[in-house]
C-alpha positions in Angstrom: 0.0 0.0 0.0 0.9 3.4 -0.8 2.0 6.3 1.6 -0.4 8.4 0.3 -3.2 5.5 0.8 -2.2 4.6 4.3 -2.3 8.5 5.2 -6.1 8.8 3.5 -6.9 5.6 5.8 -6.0 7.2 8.9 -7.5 10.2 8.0 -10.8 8.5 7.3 -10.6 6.4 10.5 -10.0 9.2 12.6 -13.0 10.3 14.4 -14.1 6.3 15.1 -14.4 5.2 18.9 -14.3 1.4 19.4 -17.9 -0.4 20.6 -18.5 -0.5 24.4 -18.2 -4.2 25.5 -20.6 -5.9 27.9 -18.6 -7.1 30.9 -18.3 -10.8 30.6 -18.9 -13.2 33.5 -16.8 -16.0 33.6 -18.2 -19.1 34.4 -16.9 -20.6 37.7 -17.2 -24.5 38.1 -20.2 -24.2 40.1 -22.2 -24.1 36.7 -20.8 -26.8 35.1 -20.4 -29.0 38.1 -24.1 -28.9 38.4 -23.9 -29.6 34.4 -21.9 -32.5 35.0 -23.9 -33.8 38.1 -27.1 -33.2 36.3 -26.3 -35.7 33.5 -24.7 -38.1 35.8 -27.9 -38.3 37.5 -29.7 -39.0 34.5 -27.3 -41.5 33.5 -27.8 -43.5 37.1 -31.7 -43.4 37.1 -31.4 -44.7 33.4 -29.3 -48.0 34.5 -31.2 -48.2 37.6 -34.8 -48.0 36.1 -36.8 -51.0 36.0 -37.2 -53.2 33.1 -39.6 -53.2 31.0 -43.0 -55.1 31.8 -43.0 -58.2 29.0 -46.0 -59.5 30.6 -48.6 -59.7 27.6 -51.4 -61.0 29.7 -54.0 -58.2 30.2 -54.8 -56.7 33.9 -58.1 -56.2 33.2 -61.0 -57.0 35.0 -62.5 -60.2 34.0 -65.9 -62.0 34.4 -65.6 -64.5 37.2 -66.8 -68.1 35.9 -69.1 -70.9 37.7 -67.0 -73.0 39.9 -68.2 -75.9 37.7 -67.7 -74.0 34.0 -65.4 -76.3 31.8 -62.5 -74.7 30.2 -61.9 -75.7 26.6 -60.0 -74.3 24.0 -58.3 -75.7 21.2 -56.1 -73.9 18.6 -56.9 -74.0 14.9 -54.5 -77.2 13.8 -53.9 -79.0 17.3 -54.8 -82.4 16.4 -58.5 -83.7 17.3 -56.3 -87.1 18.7 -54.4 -84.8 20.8 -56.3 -83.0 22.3 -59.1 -86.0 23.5 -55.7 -87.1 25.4 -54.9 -84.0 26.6 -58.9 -83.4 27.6 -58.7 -87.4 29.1 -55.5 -86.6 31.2 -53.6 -89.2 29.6 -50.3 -87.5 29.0 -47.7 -86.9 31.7 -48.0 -83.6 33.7 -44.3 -82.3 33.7 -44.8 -79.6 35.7 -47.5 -78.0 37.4 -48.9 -74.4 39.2 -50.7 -73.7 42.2 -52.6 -70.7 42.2 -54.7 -71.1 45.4 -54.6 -68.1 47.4 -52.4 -65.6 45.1 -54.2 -62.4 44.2 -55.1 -61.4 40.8 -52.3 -59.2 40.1 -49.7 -62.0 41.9 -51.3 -64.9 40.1 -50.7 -62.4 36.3 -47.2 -62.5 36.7 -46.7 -66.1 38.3 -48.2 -67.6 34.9 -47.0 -65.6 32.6 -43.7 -66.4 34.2 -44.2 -70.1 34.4 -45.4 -71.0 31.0 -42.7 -69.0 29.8 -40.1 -71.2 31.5 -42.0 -74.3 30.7 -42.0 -73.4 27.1 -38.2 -72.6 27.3 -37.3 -75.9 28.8 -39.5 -77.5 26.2 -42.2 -78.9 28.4 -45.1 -79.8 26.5 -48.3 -81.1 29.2 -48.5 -78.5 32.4 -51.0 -78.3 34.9 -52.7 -75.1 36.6 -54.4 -75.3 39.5 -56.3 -72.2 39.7 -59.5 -74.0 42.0 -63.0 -73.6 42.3 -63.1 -71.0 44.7 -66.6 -72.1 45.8 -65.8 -71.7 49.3 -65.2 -67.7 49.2 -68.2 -65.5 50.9 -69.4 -64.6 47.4 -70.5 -67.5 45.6 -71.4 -65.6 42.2 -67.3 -64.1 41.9 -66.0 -67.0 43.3 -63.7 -68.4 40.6 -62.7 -64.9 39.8 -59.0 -66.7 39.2 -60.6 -69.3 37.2 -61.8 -66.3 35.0 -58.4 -65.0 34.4 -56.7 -67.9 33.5 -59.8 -68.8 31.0 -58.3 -65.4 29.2 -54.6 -65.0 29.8 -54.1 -68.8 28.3 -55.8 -67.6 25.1 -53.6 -64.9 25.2 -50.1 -66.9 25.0 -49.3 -68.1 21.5 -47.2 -70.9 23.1 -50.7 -72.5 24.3 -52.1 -74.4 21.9 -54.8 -76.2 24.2 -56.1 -76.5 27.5 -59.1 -78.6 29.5 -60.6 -78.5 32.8 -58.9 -81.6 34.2 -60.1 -84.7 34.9 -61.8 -85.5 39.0 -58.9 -87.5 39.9 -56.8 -84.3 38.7 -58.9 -81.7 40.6 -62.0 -81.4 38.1 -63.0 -78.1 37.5 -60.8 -76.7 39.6 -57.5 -77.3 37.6 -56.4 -77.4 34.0 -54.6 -79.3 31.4 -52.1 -77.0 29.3 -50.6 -78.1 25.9 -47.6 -76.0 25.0 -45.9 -75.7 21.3 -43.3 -77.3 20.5 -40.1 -75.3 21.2 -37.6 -74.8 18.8 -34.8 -77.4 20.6 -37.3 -79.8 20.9 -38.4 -80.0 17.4 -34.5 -80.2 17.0 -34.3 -83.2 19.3 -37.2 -85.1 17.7 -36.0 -84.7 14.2 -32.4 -86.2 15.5 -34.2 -88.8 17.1 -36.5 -89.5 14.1 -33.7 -89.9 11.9 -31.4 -92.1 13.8 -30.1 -94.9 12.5 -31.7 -93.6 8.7 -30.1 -93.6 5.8 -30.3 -90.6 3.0 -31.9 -91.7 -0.1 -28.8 -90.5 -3.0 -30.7 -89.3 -5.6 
C-alpha cells in the first residue's frame, strides 16, 4: 500500500471510537459442576430403572366363571387325537402351578412367568391349578382366578390347548395345558427321528 493511501486511511478512520463491551462473567465451576452432576444423575436413574413389563397378559378386570364352568380351548390345527388325550388326562403332567390363594395381580405374573419357562425348557403337558373358589363368601365371583386364567391362556401363542382336568386331577378346579413345540425340541425329535436312517442318493 501506498503512503499516500495509508495517510487517506488514517485520515478516514479518525473520528471512530471502538464499541463499548458488555462485561463478561466467567463461568466458575459451580455451573458446570451442576452440568456435569445433572447428566450423571440421568445417566444412574437410566441403568437403575426398571425393566420393562414383557407381561402380555392383560390386567383387566374379567368375568368371574361358575365354579363348575369347563374350560376348553383348542387352537386352529392341534390335532383332534391330541387334544381328547390332553382333555382325558392321559399325558404326563411335567410340571405343574398352584394358584390357590395368590391375588389377581400375583397370580398375572406367576403364569405368565411359568409358561414362559416351561415353554423354554421345552415342556409340553402343564398343569394349573387355579381352583374352584366355591368356598369364598361370594359365591357368584367366586372363581374370579378361574376367569383369568380362561383369558390369559388364550392370550399366550405358546398354548395351543387347555381342558378343565379330569376328578382324579382336581376337576373343574384345575387345567390341562398343551404348550408348542419349542424350537430345541423339534430339533431333538428330528435327530431322534432320523437315527439310525439312511439318506436316499438321488
Amino acid at each position: 500500500m501506498a503512503d499516500d493511501d495509508i495517510t487517506l486511511f488514517y485520515q478516514e478512520m479518525g473520528d471512530v471510537v471502538p464499541l463499548k463491551r458488555e462485561h463478561r462473567v466467567a463461568l466458575g465451576g459451580g455451573a458446570q459442576d451442576d452440568r456435569d452432576s445433572s447428566l450423571a444423575e440421568r445417566r444412574q436413574a437410566a441403568v437403575a430403572a426398571p425393566e420393562a413389563d414383557r407381561n402380555i397378559l392383560n390386567d383387566r378386570e374379567v368375568e368371574p366363571l361358575d365354579p363348575w364352568y369347563v374350560l376348553d380351548f383348542k387352537r386352529p390345527g392341534v390335532q383332534n387325537g391330541v387334544y381328547r388325550k390332553l382333555r382325558q388326562g392321559r399325558y404326563e403332567q411335567e410340571a405343574r402351578l398352584d394358584l390357590h390363594r395368590m391375588s389377581v395381580r400375583v397370580a398375572r405374573k406367576e403364569l405368565f412367568e411359568f409358561i414362559e419357562q416351561c415353554f423354554e425348557l421345552g415342556l409340553r403337558s402343564v398343569m394349573l391349578i387355579h381352583g374352584k373358589g366355591e368356598r369364598g363368601a361370594d359365591r357368584e365371583r367366586s372363581a374370579v382366578l378361574k376367569g383369568h386364567v380362561n383369558v390369559w391362556l388364550r392370550e399366550m401363542p405358546v398354548v395351543q390347548a387347555f381342558h378343565s382336568a379330569q376328578a382324579r386331577h382336581g376337576g373343574t378346579g384345575a387345567a390341562y395345558v398343551l404348550l408348542r413345540k419349542s424350537e430345541e425340541q423339534k430339533r431333538i425329535n428330528r435327530e431322534r427321528f432320523m437315527k439310525g436312517r439312511v439318506p436316499i442318493d438321488k
